[in-house]
C-alpha positions in Angstrom: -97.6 35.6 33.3 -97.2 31.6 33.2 -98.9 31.9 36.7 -101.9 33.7 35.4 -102.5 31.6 32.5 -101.9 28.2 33.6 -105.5 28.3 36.2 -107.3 29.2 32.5 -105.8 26.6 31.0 -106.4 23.7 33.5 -109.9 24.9 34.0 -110.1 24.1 29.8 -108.7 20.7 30.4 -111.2 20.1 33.1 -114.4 21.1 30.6 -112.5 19.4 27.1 -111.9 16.0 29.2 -115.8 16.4 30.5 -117.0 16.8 27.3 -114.8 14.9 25.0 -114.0 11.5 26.8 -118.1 10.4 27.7 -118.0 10.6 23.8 -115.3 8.3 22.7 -115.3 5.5 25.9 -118.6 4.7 26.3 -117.7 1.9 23.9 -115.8 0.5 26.7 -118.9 -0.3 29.0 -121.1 -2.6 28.3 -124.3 -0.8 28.8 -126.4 -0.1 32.2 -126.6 -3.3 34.4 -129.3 -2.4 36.6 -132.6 -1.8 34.1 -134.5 -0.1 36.8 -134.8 3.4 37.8 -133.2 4.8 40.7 -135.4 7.8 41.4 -136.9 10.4 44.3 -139.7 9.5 46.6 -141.5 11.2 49.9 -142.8 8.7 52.2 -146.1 10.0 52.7 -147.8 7.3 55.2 -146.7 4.5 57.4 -149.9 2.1 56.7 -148.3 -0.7 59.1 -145.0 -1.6 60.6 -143.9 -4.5 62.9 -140.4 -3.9 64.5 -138.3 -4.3 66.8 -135.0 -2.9 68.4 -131.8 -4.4 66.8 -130.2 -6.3 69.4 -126.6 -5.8 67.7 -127.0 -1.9 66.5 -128.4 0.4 68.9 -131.1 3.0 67.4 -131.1 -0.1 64.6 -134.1 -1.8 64.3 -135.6 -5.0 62.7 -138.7 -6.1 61.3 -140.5 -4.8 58.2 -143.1 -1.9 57.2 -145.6 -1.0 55.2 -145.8 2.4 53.3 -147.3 4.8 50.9 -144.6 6.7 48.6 -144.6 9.6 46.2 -142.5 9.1 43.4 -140.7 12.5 42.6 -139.3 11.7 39.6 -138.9 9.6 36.2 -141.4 7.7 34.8 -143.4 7.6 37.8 -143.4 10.9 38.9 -146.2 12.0 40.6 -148.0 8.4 41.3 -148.6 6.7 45.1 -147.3 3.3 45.5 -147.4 0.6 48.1 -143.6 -0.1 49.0 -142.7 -3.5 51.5 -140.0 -2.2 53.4 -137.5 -5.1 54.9 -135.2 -4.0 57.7 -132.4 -6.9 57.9 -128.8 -6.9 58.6 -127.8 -5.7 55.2 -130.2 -3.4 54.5 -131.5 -1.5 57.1 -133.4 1.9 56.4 -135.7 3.2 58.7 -138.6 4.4 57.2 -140.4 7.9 58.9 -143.7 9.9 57.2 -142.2 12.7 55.1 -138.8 11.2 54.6 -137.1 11.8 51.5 -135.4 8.9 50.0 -134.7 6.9 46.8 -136.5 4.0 45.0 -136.1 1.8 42.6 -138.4 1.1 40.2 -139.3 -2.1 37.9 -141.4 -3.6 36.3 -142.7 -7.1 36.7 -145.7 -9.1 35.1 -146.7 -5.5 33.7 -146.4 -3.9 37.1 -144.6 -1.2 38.5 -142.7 -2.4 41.6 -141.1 0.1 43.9 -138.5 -0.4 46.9 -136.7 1.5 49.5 -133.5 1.6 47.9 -131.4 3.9 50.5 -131.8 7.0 52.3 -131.4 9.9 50.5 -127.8 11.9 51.2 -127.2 13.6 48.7 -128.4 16.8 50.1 -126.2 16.3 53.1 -123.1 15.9 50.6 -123.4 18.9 49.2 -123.8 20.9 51.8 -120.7 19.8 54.1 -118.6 19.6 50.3 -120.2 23.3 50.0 -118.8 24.1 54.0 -115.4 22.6 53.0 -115.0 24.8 49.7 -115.7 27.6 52.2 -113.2 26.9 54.1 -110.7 26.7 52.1 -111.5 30.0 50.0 -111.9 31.6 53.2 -108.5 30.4 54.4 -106.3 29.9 51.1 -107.9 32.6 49.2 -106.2 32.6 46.1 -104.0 29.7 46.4 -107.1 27.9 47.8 -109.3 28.8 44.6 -106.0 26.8 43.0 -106.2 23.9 45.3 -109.4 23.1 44.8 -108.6 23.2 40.7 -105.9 21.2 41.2 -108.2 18.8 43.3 -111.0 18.5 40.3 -108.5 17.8 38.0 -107.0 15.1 39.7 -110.7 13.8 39.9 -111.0 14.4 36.0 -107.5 12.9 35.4 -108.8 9.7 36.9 -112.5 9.5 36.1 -112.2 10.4 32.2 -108.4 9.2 31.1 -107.8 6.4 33.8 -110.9 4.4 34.4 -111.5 4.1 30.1 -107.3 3.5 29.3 -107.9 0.8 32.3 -111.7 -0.8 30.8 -110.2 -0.3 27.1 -107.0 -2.8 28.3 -104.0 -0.5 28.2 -101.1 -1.4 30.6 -101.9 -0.2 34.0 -98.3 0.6 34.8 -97.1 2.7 32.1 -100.5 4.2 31.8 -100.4 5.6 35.3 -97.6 6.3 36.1 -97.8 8.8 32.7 -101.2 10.5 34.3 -100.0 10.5 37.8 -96.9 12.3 36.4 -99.6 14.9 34.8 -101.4 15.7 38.0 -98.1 15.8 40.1 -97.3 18.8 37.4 -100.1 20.7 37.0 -100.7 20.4 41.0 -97.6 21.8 42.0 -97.0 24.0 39.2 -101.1 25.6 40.2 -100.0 25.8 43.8 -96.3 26.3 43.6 -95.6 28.4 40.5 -92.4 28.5 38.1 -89.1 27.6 40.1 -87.1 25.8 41.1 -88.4 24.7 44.3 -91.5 23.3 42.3 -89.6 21.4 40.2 -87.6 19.5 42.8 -90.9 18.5 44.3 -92.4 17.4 41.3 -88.8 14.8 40.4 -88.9 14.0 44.0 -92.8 13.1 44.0 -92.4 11.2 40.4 -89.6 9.3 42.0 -91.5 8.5 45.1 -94.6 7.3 44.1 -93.3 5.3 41.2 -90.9 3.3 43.7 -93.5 2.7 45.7 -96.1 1.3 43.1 -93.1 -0.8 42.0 -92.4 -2.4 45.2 -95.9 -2.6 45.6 -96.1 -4.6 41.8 -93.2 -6.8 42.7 -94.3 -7.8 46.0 -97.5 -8.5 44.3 -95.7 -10.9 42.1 -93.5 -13.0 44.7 -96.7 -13.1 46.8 -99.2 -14.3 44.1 -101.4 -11.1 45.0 -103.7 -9.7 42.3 -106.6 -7.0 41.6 -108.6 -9.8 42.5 -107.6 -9.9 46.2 -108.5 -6.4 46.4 -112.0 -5.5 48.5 -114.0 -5.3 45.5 -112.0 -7.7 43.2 -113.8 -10.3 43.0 -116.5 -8.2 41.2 -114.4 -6.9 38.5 -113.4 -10.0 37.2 -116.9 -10.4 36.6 -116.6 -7.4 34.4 -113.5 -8.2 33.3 -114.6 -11.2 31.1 -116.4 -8.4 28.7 -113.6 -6.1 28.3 -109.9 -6.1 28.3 -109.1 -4.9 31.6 -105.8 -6.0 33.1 -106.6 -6.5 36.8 -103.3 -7.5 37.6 -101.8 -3.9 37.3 -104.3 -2.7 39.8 -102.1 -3.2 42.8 -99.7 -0.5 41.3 -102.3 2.2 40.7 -104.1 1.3 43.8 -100.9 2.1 45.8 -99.7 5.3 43.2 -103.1 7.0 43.9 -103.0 5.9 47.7 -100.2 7.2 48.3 -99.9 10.2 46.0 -100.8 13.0 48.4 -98.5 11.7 51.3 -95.5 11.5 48.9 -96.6 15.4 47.2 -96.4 16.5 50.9 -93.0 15.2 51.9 -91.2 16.2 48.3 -92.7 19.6 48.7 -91.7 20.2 52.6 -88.0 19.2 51.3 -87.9 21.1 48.4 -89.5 24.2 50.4 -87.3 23.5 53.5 -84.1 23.2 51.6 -84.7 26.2 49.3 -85.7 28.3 52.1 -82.0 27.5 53.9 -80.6 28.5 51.2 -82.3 31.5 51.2 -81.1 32.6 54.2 -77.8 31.2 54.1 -76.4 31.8 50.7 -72.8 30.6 51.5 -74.2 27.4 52.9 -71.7 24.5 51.7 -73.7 22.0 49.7 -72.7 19.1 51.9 -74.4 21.5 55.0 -77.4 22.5 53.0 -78.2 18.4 52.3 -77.7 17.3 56.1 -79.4 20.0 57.4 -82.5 18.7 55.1 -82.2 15.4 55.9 -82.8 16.4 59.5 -85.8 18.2 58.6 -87.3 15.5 56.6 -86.5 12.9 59.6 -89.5 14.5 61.1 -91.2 15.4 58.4 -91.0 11.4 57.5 -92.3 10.6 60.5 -95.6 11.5 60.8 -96.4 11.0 57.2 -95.0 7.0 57.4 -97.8 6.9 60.4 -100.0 9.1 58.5 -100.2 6.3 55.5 -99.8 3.4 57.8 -102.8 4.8 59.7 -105.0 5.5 56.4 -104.0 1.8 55.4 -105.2 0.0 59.0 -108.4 2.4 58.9 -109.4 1.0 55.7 -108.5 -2.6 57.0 -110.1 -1.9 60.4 -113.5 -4.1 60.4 -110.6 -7.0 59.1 -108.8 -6.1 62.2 -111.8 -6.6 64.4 -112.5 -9.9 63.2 -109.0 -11.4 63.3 -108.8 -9.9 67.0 -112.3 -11.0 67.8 -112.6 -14.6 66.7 -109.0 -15.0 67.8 -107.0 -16.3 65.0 -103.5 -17.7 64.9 -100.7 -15.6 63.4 -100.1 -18.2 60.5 -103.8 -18.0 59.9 -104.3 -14.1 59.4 -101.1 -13.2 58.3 -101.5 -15.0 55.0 -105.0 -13.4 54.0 -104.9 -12.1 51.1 -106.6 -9.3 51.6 -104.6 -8.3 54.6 -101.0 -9.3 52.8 -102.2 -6.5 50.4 -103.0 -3.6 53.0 -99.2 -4.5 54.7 -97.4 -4.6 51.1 -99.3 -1.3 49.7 -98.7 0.2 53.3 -95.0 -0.8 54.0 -94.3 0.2 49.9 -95.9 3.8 50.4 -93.8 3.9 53.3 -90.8 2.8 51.5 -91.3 5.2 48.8 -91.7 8.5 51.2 -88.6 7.3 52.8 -87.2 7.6 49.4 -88.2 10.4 48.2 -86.7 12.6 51.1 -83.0 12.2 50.4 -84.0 12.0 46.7 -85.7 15.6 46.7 -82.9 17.1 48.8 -80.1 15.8 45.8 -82.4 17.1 43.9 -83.4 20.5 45.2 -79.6 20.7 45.9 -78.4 20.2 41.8 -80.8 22.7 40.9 -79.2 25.1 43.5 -75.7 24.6 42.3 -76.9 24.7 38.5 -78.5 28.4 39.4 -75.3 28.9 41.1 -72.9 28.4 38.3 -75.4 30.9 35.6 -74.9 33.6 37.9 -71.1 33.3 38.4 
């Protein structure tokens, strides 16, 4: 019955923290930087261009254009514009009759200015999220109509409770650690159910991830490492100056979100794994049953310590390129900030799946023993 209910009730959450929080946070921004529109267009005519290829990027090209554009929607819609379209390092979209993309407009001396903002991929979006939904309806069936709740709320968790808790100033660490906690339960509970296997993954992922974050924090600390060092950092403390958001937290949420799915994955192939021996062996001994699931999460550890290590360097990857490529010394790279950040959030995420493998097998294990001694 609790399995029944609980999908109804998460899908309430989703549509009450939708609603609700836009409401009561939007105190904590301070209004629309950018004043102009970001709208629609069709290129309907290429008046002039003067290009040539990029001699970095190949299909790239260089130069400038001149065009005629439909605006499609906003306060514009439905006028032709002249648009100057520059194609430089930075921003580089190639301008072809017919192409859908979007503009900006402004206006200036009583004027409406319009530019080639970016190519238009939205559409494209859709359709591949629409393929993967699909998929995994096709695939999961039921229990994939529950993933993909689970996934949405996790979204919802972050984009309505976390981002205004972290722009209205409340601690980062207590804060997330509290809504991580949240989706870890609802996710597992969704895709799990009621028992006891669930459970064990849940205390094993809570464990997990919180080491982790901490490591990451403390690490943080020794090192002199900050939100600011983070890719993008520098810009929030821009922002920060008009709220009070504590960017030194963000190291610890970075690394609980990062490495939240890894750490769900390992506690849940332990606490499955060890229940399912059980299951099969009932007069297991209990030293047995936790060996036996150590072995098991050996491998299981494995691949997920290279799985996050990976997802770390892929992220660092054009940082990688330069270090290699203009050949710096070891004392010179190493002590980047930015890349003493990837290593501590990657190495801590590791640290913290190690972790939580022993952790969810004692834990798995005590709930075992505890249904054992109800039925004697």
């Amino acid at each position: 019955m609790k399995e029944k209910i609980l999908p109804i009730l998460v899908l309430i959450s989703i549509i009450l923290m939708a609603w609700i929080s836009p409401k009561y946070t939007e105190v904590y921004k301070g209004g629309k930087v950018f004043k102009q529109e970001f709208v629609s267009g069709k290129i309907i005519r290429i008046v002039e261009e003067n290009l040539m290829k990029d001699p970095v990027i190949e299909g790239k090209f260089r130069g400038s254009q001149k065009l005629e554009v439909e605006i499609l929607e906003g306060s514009e819609k439905g006028n032709i514009h002249p648009v100057y379209n520059t194609l430089s390092n930075l921003h580089n979209t190639y301008a072809t009759k017919d192409l859908k993309a979007i503009f900006t407009v402004r206006e200036k001396d009583g004027k409406k200015i319009v530019w080639l903002y970016n190519q238009k991929r939205d559409v494209f979006l859709y359709g591949l999220s629409t393929v993967f939904l699909l998929l995994v309806f096709i695939m999961g069936k039921m229990k994939g109509v529950k993933s993909i709740l689970s996934l949405i709320f996790t979204g919802a968790v972050i984009i309505y409770l976390l981002l205004p808790m972290l722009f209205a100033g409340v601690e980062p660490i207590p804060s997330s650690i509290a809504l991580v906690s949240i989706i870890i339960l609802i996710s597992f509970l969704l895709i799990g159910g009621f028992n006891r296997k669930t459970y064990s993954a849940i205390i094993g992922t809570i464990f997990g991830i919180t080491l982790g974050g901490l490591i990451s924090y403390f690490s943080g600390e020794v090192m002199n490492l900050s939100g600011i060092n983070m890719e993008g950092g520098e810009q929030l403390l821009y922002i920060a100056k008009d709220y009070s958001l504590k960017i030194k937290g963000l190291l610890f949420v970075s690394i609980l979100i990062a490495s939240l799915g890894a750490v769900m994955d390992v506690a849940m192939s332990i606490a499955s794994s060890t229940n399912e021996l059980y299951e099969h062996q009932r007069d297991i001994s209990m030293g047995q049953l936790f060996i036996s699931s150590m072995n098991i999460g050996k491998d299981i550890m494995g691949t997920m310590v290279n799985t996050l290590i990976l997802a770390f360097a892929g992220s660092s990857l054009p940082m990688i390129m330069m270090i290699w490529g203009y050949d710096m010394s070891y004392n010179q790279f190493i002590n980047i900030p930015s890349i003493a950040i990837e290593i501590t959030n990657g190495l801590a995420g590791s640290i913290g799946i190690i972790a939580t493998v022993p952790f969810t097998a004692a834990i798995s294990i005590m709930f075992i023993k505890r249904e054992k001694r109800e039925m004697k």
